[in-house]
C-alpha positions as CSV (number, residue, x, y, z in Angstrom):
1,X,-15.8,5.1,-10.1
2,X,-17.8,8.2,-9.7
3,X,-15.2,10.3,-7.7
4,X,-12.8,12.8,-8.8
5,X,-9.2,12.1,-7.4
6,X,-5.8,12.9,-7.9
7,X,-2.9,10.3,-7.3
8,X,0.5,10.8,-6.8
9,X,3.8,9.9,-5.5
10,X,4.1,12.0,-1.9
11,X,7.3,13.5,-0.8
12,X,8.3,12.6,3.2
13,X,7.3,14.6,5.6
14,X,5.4,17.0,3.2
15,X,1.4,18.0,4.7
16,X,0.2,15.3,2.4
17,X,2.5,12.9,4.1
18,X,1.3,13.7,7.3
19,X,-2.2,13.0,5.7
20,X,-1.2,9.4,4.3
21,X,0.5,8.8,7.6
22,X,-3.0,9.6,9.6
23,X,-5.0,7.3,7.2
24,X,-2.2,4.3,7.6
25,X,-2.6,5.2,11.4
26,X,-6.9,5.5,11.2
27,X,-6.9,2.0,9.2
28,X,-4.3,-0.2,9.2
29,X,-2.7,0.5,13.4
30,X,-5.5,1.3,15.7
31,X,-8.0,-1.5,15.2
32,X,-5.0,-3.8,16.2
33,X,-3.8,-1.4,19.1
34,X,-0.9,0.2,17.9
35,X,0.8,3.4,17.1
36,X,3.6,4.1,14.5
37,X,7.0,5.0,16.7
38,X,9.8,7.2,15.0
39,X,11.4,4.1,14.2
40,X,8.7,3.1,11.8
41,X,8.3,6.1,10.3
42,X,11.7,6.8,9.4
43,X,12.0,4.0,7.1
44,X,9.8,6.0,5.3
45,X,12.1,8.9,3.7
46,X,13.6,5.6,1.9
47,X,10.4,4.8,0.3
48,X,8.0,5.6,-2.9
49,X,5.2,7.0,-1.0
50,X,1.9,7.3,-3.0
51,X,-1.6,8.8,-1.7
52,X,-4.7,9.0,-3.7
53,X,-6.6,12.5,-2.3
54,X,-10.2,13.8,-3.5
55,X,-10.8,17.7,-2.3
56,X,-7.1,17.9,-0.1
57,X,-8.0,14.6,2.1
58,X,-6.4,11.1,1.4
59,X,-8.4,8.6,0.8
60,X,-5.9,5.8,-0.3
61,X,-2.3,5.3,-0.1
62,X,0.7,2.6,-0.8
63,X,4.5,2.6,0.1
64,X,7.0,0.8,-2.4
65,X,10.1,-1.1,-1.2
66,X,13.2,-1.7,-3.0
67,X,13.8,-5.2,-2.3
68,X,16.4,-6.0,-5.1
69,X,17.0,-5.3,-9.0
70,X,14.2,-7.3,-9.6
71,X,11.8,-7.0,-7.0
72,X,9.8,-4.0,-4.8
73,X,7.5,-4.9,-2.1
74,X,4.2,-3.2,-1.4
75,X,3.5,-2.3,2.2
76,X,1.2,-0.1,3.9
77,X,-1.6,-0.3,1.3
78,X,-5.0,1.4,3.1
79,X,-8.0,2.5,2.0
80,X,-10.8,4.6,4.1
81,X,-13.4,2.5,5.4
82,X,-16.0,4.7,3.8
83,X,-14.5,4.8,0.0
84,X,-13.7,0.8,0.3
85,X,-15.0,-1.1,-2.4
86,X,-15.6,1.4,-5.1
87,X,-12.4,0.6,-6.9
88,X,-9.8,2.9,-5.1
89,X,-8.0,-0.1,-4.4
90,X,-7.5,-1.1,-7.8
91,X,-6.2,2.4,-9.0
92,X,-3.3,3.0,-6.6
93,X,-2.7,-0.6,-7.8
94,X,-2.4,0.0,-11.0
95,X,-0.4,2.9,-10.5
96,X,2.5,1.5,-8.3
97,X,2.4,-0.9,-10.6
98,X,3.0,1.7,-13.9
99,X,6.1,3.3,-11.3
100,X,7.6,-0.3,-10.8
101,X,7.4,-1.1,-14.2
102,X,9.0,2.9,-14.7
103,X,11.7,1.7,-12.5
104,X,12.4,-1.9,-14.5
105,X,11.0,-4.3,-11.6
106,X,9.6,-7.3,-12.7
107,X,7.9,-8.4,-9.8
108,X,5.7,-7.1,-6.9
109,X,5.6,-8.6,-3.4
110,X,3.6,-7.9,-0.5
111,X,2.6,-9.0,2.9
112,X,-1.4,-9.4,2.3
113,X,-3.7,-9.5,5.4
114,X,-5.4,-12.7,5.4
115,X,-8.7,-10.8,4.9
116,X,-7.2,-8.7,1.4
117,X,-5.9,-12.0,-0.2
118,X,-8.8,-12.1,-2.6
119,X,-8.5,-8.7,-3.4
120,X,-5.4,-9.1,-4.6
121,X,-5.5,-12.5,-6.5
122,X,-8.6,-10.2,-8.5
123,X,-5.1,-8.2,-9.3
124,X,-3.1,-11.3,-10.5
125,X,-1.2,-11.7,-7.1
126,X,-0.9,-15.4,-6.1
127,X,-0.1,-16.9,-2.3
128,X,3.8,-17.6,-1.9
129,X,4.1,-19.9,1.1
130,X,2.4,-20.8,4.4
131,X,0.3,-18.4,7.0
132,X,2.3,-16.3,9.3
133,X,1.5,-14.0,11.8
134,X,2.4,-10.3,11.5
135,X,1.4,-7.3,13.4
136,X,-0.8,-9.9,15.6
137,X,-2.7,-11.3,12.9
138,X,-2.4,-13.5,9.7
139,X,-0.8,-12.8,6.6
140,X,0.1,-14.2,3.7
141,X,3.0,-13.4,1.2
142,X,1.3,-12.3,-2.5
143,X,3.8,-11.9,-5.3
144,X,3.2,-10.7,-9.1
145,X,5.0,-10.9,-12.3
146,X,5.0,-7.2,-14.4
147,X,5.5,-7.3,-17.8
């Protein structure tokens, strides 16, 4: 990856959380039609927020979930359209995955878009269970073991 970047964990409702918030809005909400409501973002103060940003603008960003002692879920994972594919992906990957491990999780769920489920399984994630529709369109459930 040719591009200089700086990840990090982003504090709510700092300007860079504004900036991960417009590039979970850009990518992941209008194509289907909808907009984030102050209910949906204020689970957010509750949550590890991490943006990757090259020269102040946010290219790439995650959200981690305590689910139990064991377990955080992944949610809100986004990339820009024009940086996809040049390994972005893979590093806010690997670092939510450093932070879980950090934290003593041994496993990472998420809630893959049908189209992303080969991007994660390149990661190690595997398909838990059947199809199901979220945000009006398929998903699957991806978990992986940390260790």
């Amino acid at each position: 990856m040719n591009i200089a970047y700086n990840i990090k964990i982003v504090t709510y409702a700092s300007p860079d959380y504004k900036k991960v918030v417009a590039l979970r809005d850009k990518i992941l909400r209008k194509p289907l039609g909808l907009q984030f409501s102050e209910q949906d973002l204020a689970v957010d103060k509750n949550e590890i927020i991490i943006g990757l940003f090259t020269q102040n603008k946010c290219l790439g960003c995650v959200q981690m979930r305590h689910v139990d002692q064991n377990e955080i879920k992944l949610r809100q994972m986004a990339v820009d359209n024009s940086m996809q594919g040049k390994g972005l992906g893979r590093e806010i990957l690997k670092f939510a995955e450093k932070i879980a491990l950090s934290k003593k999780y041994n496993k990472i769920c998420l809630h893959a878009r049908k189209t992303a489920v080969k991007f994660y399984e390149k990661f190690g994630f595997s398909v838990i269970g059947n199809e199901f529709i979220e945000v009006k369109i398929p998903h699957y459930t991806m978990c992986k073991k940390l260790s």
